[in-house]
N, C-alpha and C positions, 0 to 999 in steps of 0.2 A: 112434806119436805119443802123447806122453804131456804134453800139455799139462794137463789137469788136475791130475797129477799137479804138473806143476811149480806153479801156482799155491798148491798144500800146500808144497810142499818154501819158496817165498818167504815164507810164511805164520812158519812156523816160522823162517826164518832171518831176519824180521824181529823174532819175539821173542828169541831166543837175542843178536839184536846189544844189543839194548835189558836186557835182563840183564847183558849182557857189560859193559855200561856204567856202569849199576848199583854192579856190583862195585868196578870199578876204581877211578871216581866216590871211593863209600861207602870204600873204603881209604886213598882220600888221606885223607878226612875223619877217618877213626880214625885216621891216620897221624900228622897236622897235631898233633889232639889231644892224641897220646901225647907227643909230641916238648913240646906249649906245658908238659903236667903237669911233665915233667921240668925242664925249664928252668924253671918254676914252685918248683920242690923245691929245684936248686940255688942259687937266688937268695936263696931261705928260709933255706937252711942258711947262705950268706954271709954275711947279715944276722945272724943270729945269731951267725956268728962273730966278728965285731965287738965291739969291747971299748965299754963304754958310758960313755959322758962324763955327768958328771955339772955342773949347771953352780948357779952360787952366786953369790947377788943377793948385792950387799955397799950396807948402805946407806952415804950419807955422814953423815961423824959431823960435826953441828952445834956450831959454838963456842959454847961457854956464855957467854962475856962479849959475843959479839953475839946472843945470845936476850935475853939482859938487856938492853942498849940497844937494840931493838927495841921491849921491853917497855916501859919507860920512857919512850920516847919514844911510845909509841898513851897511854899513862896520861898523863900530861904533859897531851898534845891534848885527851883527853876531860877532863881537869880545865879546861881554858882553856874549854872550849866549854860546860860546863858551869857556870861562872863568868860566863861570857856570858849564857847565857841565867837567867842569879838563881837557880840551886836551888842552889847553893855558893855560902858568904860568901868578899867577895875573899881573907880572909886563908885559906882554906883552903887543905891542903898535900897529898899522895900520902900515906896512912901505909905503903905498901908500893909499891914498883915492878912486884909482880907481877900477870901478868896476866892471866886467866879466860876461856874461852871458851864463849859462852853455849850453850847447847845447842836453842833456840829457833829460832834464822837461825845461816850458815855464818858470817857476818862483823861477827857482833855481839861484843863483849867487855866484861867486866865488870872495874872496874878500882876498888881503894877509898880513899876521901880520908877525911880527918879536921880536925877544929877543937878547939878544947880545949873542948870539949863535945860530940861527938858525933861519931859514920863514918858516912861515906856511900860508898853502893854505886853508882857511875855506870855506865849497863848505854849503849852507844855503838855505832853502826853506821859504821865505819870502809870507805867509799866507794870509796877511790883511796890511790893511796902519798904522795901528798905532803901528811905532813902539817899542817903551816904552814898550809897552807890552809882557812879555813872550812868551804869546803863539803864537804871528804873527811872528816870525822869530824862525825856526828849522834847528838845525844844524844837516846838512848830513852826513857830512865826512870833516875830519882835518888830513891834510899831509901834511909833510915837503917837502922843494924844491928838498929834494933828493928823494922823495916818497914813502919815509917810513908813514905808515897809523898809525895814531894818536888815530883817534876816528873813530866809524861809527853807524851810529844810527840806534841801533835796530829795526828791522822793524816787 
């Protein structure tokens, strides 16, 4: 009767299973691993073998005869409005259509009139597109090219 013995002999063949499991366990897991690195490698090398595109902003090119009547017409506006409000005599005219963008506010513009005595700089907040309308074009500030200040709009 060797019953003590046997409870050693289970002792042991309970660690040996648990080992045994271990192993096999821990193999899949380096197994899994090896297998993810390779399949990691070849996806790499794929990628790389791919030819590379390369891609190219093309802007659109603006007509110059409608920047000009753009132009003209915000100049125009801030001369009427500026006319309106008395810092420009009625007979005054555009001595240039072009147009100036102030560097102070995004949507101010500086635009310059003359009289046969003097220019003037009319610096305009240009509100809304249509502009016909009074209230889309506010005149900021009107000074002459010597910088004598004209007007300045209440704020």
């Amino acid at each position: 009767m060797s019953l003590p013995e046997d409870g050693n002999n289970m002792g042991a063949l309970k660690r040996e299973w648990a080992a045994a499991r271990i192993v096999v366990i821990g193999g899949f897991i380096v197994a899994i691993a090896v297998a993810g690195y390779f399949l990691y490698r070849a996806r790499q090398q794929e990628i790389a073998q791919q030819p590379v595109v390369h891609t190219t902003v093309v802007n659109p090119k603006i007509d110059p005869k409608l920047v000009a009547r753009v132009e003209l017409a915000v100049c125009t506006a801030e001369l009427m409005r500026a006319k309106d409000v008395g810092a420009i005599p009625f007979y005054g005219q555009l001595a240039t259509g072009r147009l100036v963008r102030a560097p102070d506010a995004p949507q101010r513009f500086i635009c310059e009139a003359k009289t046969h005595l003097t220019a003037y700089f009319i610096s305009a907040d240009v509100l809304c597109n249509k502009l016909a309308d009074p209230r889309c074009v506010s005149v900021y500030r009107v000074a002459t090219r010597e910088k004598q200040l004209i007007y300045e709009r209440p704020e």
